[in-house]
Structures are given as structure tokens and as C-alpha cells.
N, C-alpha and C positions, 0 to 999 in steps of 0.2 A: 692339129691346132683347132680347127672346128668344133671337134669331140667337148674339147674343155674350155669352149669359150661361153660367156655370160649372154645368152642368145635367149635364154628364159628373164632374165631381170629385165629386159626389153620389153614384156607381157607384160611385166608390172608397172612399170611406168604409166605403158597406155591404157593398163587398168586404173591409174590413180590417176589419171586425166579425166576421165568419164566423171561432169559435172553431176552433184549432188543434183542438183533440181535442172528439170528441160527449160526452153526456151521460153514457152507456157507459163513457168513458175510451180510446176507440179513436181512431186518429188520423183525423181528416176527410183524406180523400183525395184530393179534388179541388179541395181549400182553394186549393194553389198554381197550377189551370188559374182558378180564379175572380180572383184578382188576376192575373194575365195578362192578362187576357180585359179584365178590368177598365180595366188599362194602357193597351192598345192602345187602349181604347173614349177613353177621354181623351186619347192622342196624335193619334189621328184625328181627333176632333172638333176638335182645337183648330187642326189642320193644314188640315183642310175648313172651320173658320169663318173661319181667316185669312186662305185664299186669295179666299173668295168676298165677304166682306163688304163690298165697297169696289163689287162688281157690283151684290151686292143695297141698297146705301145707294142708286145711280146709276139702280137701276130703280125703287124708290120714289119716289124724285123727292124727298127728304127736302131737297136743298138746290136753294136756285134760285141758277143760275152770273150772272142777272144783276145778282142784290141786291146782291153785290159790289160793282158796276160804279156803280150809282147811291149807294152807300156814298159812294164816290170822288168821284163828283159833287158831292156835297152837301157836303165834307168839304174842296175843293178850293176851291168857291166860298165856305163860311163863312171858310176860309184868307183868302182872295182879298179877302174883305171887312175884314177883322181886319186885314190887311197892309198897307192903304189907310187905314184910320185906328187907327193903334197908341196905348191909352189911355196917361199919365202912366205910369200901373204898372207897364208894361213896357218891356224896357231897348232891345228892337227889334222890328221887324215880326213877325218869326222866334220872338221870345218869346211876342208875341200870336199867333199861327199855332198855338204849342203847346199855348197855355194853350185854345181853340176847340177845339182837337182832344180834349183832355181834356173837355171840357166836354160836348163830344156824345158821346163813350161816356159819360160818365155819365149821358147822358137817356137813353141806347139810341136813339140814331140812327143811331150808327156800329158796327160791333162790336169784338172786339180786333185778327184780320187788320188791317182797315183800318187800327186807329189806329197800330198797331206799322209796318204800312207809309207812311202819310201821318208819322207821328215823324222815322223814316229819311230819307225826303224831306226833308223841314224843316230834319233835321239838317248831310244833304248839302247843301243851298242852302246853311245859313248858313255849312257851315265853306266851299263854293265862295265864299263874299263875304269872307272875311277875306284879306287880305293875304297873309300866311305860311303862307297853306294845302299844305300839300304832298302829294300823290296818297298814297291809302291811309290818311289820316291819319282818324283818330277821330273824336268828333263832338267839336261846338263843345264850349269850355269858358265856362259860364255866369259 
């Protein structure tokens, strides 16, 4: 969190503090190298945090690539089970598939990647089962 916080726009601030003219009534002279200085220090930083953050996120280890994976798993087979026996309430398999999918990100089982992907899926299936489907075509209309 440190990496990518605004810790350079803080320089600039207290660079655009630094009164034009001293106490004197003389002009500060080196007012306009301190906002330069200033600039750059926040163009850089923001250009050296952009570039490198996605390395240092990868060397932390901050995400596991295969929590995903069993995300899918679980999310696949609750489908898998739902689609198999679809309650009264819903109008198809396809509708119980979604209404699961919702159901486990709301416990925190799934997260949102998964469930925005596993939706897609569901969606594609069901509009692949309609009839009139035609390529490119949008998702089902409930």
C-alpha cells in the first residue's frame, strides 16, 4: 500500500506553500527551481510506481494464481448440481446456475472475477440452447 500511495503530491503541496516574496518583501528566488523540482519529483514517482507495481504485487506473493482455479471448481460443480435438479422457482437450469453463482459470492466462496466469469459462461450456454440463437448475439433474455 505504501508503494502506490500519493506521498510525492505531499512535495507539492509544500512546494506551492513556499511564499512568492520573504518576510523582507523581496522576491523568493528559488520559489520557481522548488516547484520544478517538486514536479518532476511527482512525475517520476508516479512513472516509477506505475511501471514497477504489477512486479512488486508478483514478488510479494499478494495473490495466489491458483485460488482462481478452485474458485472455478467449486463454482462449476455447485452449477453442475443446481442444473441437475432445478427448484419450482426457477424458469431453467441456467436460471438455477445463476441464482448459485450469486449465492456463493455472497458467502465469499467465489470472488467477483469468477462470478463475472462463470455468469458469461451460463449466459453463453443458455443463449447456445435457445433455438434462434445467432453468433455474437447478447445474452439470454430472461
Amino acid at each position: 500500500m505504501a508503494w502506490s500511495s500519493t506521498r510525492s503530491v505531499i512535495a507539492l503541496l509544500i512546494a506551492l506553500s513556499v511564499p512568492a516574496a520573504t518576510p523582507m518583501g523581496e522576491p523568493f528566488h528559488d520559489r520557481d527551481l522548488v516547484l520544478i523540482v517538486a514536479t518532476f519529483v511527482v512525475i517520476g514517482s508516479v512513472v516509477v510506481q506505475g511501471l514497477s507495481l504489477r512486479s512488486i504485487v508478483e514478488h510479494a506473493a499478494l495473490s495466489d494464481p491458483g485460488e482462481a482455479g478452485q474458485e472455478v471448481e467449486e463454482a462449476r460443480s455447485a452449477m453442475r448440481k443446481a442444473s441437475e435438479m432445478p427448484d419450482a422457482e426457477h424458469a431453467s437450469s441456467h436460471d438455477a446456475a445463476r441464482q448459485v453463482l450469486v449465492s456463493l459470492r455472497e458467502q465469499n466462496v467465489i470472488g467477483d472475477e469468477v462470478l463475472v466469469r462463470m455468469l458469461r459462461e451460463t449466459d453463453l450456454h443458455a443463449r447456445a440452447a435457445q433455438e434462434n440463437a445467432l453468433p455474437g448475439a447478447g445474452p439470454p433474455q430472461p
